[in-house]
C-alpha positions in Angstrom: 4.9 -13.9 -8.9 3.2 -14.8 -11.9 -0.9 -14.4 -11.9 -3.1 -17.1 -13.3 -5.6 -14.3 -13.6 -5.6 -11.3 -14.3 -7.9 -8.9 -11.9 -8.8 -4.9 -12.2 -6.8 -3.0 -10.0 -8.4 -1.2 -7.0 -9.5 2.0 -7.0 -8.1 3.5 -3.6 -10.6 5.9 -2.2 -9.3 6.6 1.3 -6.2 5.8 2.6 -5.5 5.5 6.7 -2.0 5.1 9.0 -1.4 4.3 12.2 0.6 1.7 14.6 0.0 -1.5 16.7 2.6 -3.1 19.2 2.8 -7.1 19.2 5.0 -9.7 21.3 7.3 -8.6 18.3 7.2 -4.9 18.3 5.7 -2.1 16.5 3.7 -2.5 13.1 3.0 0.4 10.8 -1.0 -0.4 9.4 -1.7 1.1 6.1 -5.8 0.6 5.5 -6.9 1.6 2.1 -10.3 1.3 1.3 -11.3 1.0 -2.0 -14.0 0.3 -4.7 -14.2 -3.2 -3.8 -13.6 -2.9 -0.3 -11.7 -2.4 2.9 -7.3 -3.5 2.3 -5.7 -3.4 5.3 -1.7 -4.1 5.5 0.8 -4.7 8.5 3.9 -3.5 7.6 7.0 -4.0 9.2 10.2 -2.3 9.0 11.5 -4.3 5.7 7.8 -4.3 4.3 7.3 -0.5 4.7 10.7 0.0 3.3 9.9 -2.1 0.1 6.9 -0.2 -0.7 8.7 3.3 -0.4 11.2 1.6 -2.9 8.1 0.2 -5.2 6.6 3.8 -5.3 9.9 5.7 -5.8 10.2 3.3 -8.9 6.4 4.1 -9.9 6.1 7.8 -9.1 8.6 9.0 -12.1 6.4 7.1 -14.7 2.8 8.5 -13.7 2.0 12.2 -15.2 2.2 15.6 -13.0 -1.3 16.8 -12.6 -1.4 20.6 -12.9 -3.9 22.9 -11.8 
């Protein structure tokens, strides 16, 4: 995916679960709201799992915060 332009990132603020059931089974909703607004994402099993892999790859490169 390449962007033709480049927007800031969003600033999550809150971040919700839960589930819904369709003619296709259960989805997992992630809502985020942020600084710009309200993000809300079905995931199914494959999505969810992509996003655990996506953080996994991110979470070793951002500092521990220490109180």
């Amino acid at each position: 995916m390449i962007p033709t332009k480049k927007a800031p990132p969003f600033v999550p603020t809150e971040i919700h679960i839960g589930t819904i059931e369709d003619e296709r089974g259960p989805l997992g909703i992630l809502s985020i709201k942020t600084t710009t607004g309200l993000l809300e994402i079905a995931l199914d099993c494959e999505a969810a799992d992509a996003i655990v892999d996506a953080i996994g790859e991110i979470r070793p490169k951002l500092p521990e915060i220490s109180n």
